[in-house]
Kinemage of the C-alpha trace (Angstrom):
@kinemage 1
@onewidth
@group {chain A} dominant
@subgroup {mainchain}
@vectorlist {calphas} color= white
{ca unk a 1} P 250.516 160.483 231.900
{ca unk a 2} L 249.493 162.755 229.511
{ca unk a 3} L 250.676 165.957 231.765
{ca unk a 4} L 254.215 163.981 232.175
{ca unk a 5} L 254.628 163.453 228.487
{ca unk a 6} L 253.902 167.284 228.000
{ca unk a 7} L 256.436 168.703 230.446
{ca unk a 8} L 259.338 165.912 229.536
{ca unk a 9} L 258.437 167.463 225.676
{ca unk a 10} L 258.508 170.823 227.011
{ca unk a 11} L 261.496 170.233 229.009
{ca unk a 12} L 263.470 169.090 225.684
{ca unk a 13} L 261.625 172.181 223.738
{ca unk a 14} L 263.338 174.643 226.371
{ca unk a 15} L 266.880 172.505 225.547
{ca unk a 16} L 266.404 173.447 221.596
{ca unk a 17} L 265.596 176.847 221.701
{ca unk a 18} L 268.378 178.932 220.539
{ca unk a 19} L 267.146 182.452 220.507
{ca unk a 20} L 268.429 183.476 224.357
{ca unk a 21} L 265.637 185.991 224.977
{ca unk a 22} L 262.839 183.250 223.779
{ca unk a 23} L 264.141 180.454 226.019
{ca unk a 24} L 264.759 182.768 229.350
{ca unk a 25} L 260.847 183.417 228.544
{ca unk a 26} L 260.348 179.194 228.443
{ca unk a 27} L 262.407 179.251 231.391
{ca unk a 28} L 260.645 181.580 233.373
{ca unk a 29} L 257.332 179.406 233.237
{ca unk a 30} L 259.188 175.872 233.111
{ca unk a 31} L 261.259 175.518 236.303
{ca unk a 32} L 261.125 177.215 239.757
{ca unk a 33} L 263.363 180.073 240.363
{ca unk a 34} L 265.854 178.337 242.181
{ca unk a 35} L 265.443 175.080 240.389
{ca unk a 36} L 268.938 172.813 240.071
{ca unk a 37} L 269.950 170.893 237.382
{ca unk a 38} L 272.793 167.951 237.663
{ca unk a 39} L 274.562 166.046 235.520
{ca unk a 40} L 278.051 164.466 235.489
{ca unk a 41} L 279.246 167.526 234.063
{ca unk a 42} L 277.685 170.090 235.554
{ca unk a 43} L 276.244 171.247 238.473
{ca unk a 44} L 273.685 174.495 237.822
{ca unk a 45} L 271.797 176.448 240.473
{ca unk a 46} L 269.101 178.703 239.458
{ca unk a 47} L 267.198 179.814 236.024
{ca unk a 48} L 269.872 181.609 235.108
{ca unk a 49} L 272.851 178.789 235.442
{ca unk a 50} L 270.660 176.446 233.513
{ca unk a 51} L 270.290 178.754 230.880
{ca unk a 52} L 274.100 179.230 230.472
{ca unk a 53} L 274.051 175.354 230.696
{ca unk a 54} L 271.941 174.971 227.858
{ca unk a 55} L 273.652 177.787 225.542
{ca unk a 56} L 277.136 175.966 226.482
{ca unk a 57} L 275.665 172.891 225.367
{ca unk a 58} L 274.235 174.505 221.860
{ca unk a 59} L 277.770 176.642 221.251
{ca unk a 60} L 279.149 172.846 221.295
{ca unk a 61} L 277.244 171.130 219.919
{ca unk a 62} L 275.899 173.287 216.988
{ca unk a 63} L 272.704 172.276 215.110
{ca unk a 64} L 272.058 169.360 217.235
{ca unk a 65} L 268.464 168.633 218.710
{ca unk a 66} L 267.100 166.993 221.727
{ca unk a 67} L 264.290 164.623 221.358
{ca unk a 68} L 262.123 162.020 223.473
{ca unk a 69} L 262.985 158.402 223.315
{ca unk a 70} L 260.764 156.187 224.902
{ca unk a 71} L 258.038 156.788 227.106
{ca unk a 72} L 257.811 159.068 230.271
{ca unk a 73} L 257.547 156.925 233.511
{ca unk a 74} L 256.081 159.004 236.683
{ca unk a 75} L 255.107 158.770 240.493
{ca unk a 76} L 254.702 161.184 243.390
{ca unk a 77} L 256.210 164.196 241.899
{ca unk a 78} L 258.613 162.614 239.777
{ca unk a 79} L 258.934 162.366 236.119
{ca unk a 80} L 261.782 159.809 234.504
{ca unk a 81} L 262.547 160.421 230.678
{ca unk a 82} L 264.911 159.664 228.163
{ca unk a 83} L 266.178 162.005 225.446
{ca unk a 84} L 268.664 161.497 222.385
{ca unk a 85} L 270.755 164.971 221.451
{ca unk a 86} L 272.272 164.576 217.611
{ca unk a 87} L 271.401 166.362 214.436
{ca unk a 88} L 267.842 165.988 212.987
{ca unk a 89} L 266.761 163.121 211.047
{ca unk a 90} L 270.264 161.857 211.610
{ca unk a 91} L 271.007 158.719 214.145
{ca unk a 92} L 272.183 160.670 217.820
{ca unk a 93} L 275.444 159.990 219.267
{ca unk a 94} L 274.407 161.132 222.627
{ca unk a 95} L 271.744 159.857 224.589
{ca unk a 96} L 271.013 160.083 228.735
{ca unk a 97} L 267.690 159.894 231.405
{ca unk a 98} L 266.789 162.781 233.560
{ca unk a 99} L 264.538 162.832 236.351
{ca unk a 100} L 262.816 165.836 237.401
{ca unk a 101} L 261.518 166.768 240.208
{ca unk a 102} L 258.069 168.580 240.467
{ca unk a 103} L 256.674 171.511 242.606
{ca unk a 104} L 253.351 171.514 243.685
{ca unk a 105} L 252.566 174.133 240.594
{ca unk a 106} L 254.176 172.059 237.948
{ca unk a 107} L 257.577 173.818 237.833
{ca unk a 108} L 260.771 171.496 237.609
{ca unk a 109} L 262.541 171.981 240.545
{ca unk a 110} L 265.158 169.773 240.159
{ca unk a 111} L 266.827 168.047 237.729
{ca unk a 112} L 269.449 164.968 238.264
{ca unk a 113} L 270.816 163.872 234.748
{ca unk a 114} L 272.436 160.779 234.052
{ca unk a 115} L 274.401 160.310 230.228
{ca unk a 116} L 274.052 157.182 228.903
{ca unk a 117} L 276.011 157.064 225.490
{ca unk a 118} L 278.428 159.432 225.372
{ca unk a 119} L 280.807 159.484 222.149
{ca unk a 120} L 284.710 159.249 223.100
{ca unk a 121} L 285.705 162.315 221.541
{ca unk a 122} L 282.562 164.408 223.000
């Protein structure tokens, strides 16, 4: 479980990096090359896609963090998580589950997203 809890973390890590050049490097290592992430909002294909996701999600929501809450469930090569996004030390508005799916290296491959508490004017 230990391995799970890790790549969830690093997962959210890659989601908080703000310096573009840094987090194409997390990337890189993180998630396949064609790797797809889905949410209700957006549909991305590819490293690059998710890391226009994730810049599109820091340009609007500036200085807010992802962060674990709970405990990472896991089977097969599955992983089930859920995160909190709001500013630091601060209750989060926004909260949702992911599950990712795993490669037989340890690379996300996919990614289906579900938000769970989503603030009206967000």
């Amino acid at each position: 479980m230990t391995a799970t809890t890790d790549l969830a973390q690093r997962y959210l890590d890659a989601w908080n990096l703000t310096d573009p050049a840094a987090r194409r490097t997390v990337l890189a290592g993180l998630f396949t090359a064609d790797a797809r992430y889905t949410d209700p909002l957006v549909a991305a294909e590819g490293r690059e896609a998710i890391d226009a996701t994730i810049a599109a999600v820091q340009q609007r929501f500036p200085g807010f963090v992802f962060r674990l809450a709970g405990s990472v469930d896991a089977h097969h090569d599955q992983v089930r998580f859920s995160w909190e996004l709001g500013p630091a030390g601060h209750e989060a508005p926004i909260a949702g589950s992911d599950v990712a799916v795993i490669d037989g290296e340890g690379r996300i491959a996919t990614v289906l997203g579900f938000l769970d508490r989503v603030p009206a004017a967000a």
